[in-house]
N, C-alpha and C positions, 0 to 999 in steps of 0.2 A: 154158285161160283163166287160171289160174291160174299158171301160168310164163311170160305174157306181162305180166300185173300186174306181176309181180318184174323183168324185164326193163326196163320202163319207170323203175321205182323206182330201178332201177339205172342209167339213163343219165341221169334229175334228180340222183342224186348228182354223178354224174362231171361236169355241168354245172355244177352247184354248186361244185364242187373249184376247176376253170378259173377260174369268175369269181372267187373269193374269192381262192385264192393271188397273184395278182399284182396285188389293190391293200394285202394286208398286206406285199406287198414294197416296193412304192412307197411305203407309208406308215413303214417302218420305214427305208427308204434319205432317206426326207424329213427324219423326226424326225434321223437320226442328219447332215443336210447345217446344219440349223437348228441343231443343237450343234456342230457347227463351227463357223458363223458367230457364234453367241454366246462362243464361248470367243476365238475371233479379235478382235472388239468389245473383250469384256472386257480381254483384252491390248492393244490397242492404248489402250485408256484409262486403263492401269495406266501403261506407259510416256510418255503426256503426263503421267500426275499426278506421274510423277518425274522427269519432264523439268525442271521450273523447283521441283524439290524446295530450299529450303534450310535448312542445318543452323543455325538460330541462335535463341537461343528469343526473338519479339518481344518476349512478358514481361518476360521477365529485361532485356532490351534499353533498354528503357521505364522499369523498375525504374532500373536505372542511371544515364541521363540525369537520370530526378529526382534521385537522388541529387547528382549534377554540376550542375547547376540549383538545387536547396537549399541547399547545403554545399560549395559550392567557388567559383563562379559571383559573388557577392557579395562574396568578397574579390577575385578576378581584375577585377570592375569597380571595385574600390575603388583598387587599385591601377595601374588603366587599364592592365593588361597584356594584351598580343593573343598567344594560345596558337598557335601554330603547327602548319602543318596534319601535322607530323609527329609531333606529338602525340597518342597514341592517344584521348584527353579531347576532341576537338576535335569538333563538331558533323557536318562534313564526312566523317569516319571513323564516322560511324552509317548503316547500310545502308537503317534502317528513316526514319530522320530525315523526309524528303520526305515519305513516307505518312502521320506521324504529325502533318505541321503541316497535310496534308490533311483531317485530322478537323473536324469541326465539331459542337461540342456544343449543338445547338438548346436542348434542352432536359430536365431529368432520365432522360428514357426515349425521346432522340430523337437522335440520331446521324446527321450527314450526311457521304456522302462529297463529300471537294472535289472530288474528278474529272471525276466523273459524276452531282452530286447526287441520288443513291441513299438514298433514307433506311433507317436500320434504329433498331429497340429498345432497341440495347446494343452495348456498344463490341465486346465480344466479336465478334459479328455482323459489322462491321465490319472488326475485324479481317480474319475468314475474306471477307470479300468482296475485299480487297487483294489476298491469297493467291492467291483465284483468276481474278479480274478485270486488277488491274492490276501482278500479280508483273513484268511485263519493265521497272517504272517501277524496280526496286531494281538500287542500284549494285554489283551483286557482287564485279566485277572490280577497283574499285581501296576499295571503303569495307570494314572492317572487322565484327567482330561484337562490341560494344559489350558483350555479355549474358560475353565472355569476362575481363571485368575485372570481375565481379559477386562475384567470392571477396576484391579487392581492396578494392573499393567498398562493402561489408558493404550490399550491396543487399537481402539479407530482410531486413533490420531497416525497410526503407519495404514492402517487399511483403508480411508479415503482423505485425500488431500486437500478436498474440497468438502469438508465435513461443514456441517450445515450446524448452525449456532439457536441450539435450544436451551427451555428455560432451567435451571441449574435443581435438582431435587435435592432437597437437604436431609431425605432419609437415604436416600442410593449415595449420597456423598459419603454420609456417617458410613454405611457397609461398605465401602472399597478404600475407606481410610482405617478401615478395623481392618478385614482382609491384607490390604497390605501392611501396617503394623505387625501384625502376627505373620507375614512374610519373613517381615525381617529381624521376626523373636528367633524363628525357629531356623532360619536361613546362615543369622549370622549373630549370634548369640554373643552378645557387650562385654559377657565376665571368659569367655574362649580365646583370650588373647588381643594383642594390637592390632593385629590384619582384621582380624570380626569387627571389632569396637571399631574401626574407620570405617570397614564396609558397613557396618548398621545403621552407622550416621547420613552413609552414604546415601542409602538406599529411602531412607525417610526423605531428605533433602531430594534425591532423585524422584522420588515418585510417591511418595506420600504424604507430602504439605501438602500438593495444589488440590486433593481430594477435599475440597471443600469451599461454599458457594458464594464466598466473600471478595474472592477476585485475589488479583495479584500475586498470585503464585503460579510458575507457570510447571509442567512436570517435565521431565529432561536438562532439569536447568542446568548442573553437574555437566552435559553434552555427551557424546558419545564419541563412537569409532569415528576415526578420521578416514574421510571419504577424498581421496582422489577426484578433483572437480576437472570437467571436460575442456573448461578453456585452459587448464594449466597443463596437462596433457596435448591441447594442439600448441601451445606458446613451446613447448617442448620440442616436439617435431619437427613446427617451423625452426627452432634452432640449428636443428639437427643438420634440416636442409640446407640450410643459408651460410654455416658456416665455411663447410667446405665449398659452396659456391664462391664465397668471397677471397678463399684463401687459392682459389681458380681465377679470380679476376685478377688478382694482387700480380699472379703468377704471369698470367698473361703481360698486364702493364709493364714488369721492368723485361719481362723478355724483349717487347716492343721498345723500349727504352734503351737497351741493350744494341737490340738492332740499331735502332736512329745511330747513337755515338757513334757505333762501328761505320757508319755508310758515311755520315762525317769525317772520321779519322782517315775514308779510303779514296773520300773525293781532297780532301786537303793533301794527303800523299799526290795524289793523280797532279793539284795546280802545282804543288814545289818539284814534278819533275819535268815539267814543261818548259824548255830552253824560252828565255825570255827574249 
């Protein structure tokens, strides 16, 4: 009786065995087809995200332009001179340009894109949605990388205000006094006329003396766009206001003035007809 018990015990193992080994096989041949296909995915999404990779920082990009827009821009329109598109300064040679007149700034914490009026919170935001939305709008092929004349353009000086004072390099000094020099060979060429020849002078004095680690030279000195300052705008307003409140006071007083005489003129009628 007792070695037929054991018997039995013994072929519910062996049944046991059959069924379990071949779905930990299947389950391990599964798990390991499913990490294939994840690593597959993962690669194939690594190589679109480098597929329209490019190397240029928008920032710095952005940076720049302001700069050429503050401080250069206003005397080029003063002097009605058209920069030429082989001008690395020229608007046409920004890769980023198109995307950035796409912006639209609804409102302090409201950013739309012009493309696809997408809104977001922050330009940041925005930024990263070009990136990855409309990168095929950027002209690679023939515009430049704007953010590469940022050493010439003293472009931190717009991109942090609280720039931190370090020791001066007088090999990176000599390259963005060469860089800009040869800006303003090819930008605004000396023997092209009277408007070049001012702007050339210009554009050294504006930004190409202080590249260098002697001191005393500052870059913008020339100055830029004139900027509307915010207390001369509320001194405005306040005027605005106060004018015609005072020209309401005035108005009032001789009315008041008016009256007094009259109540005068009608109490001295009233004693001279009073029989004495």
């Amino acid at each position: 009786m007792g070695k037929s018990i054991d018997f039995c015990h013994l072929l519910l193992l062996l049944l046991l065995c059959f069924l379990v080994l071949p779905q930990q096989g299947s389950s391990s041949s599964l798990f390991d087809r499913n990490k294939d296909t994840e690593e597959t995915v993962a690669s194939i999404k690594q190589e679109q995200d480098h597929s329209h990779e490019v190397h240029c920082s928008r920032e710095r990009s952005r940076a720049a332009w302001k700069v050429i827009e503050e401080y250069l821009m206003p005397f080029v329109e003063q002097e009605k001179y058209q920069i030429t598109r082989k001008c690395l300064l020229h608007a046409e040679n920004d890769m980023f340009r198109d995307q950035e007149q796409h912006k639209v700034h609804m409102d302090i914490n409201d950013w739309q894109c012009g493309y696809c009026k997408k809104s977001f919170r922050a330009e940041k935001f925005l930024d990263q949605h070009f990136d990855n939305r409309h990168y095929n709008l950027l002209n690679i092929s023939q515009s430049k990388c704007l953010a590469d004349l940022c050493g010439a353009l003293h472009c931190d000086l717009v991109m942090d205000s609280k720039l931190r004072k370090t020791k001066c390099n007088p090999a990176a000094a000599s390259r963005n006094r060469h860089l800009c020099e040869s800006l303003a060979n090819n930008c605004f060429p000396s023997n092209a006329g009277p408007s070049a020849s001012h702007l050339h002078e210009l554009f050294l004095r504006q930004f190409c003396d202080s590249h260098t680690c002697t001191g005393g030279k500052k870059p913008f000195s020339r100055g830029g766009k004139k900027r509307t300052s915010i207390f001369y705008l509320a001194i405005s307003i306040l005027t605005l206001m106060l004018v015609p409140l005072f020209y309401c006071i005035v108005y009032l007083h001789q009315m008041d003035k008016r009256k007094g005489v009259q109540d005068l003129r009608r109490i001295s009628n009233r004693n001279k007809s009073k029989p004495s």
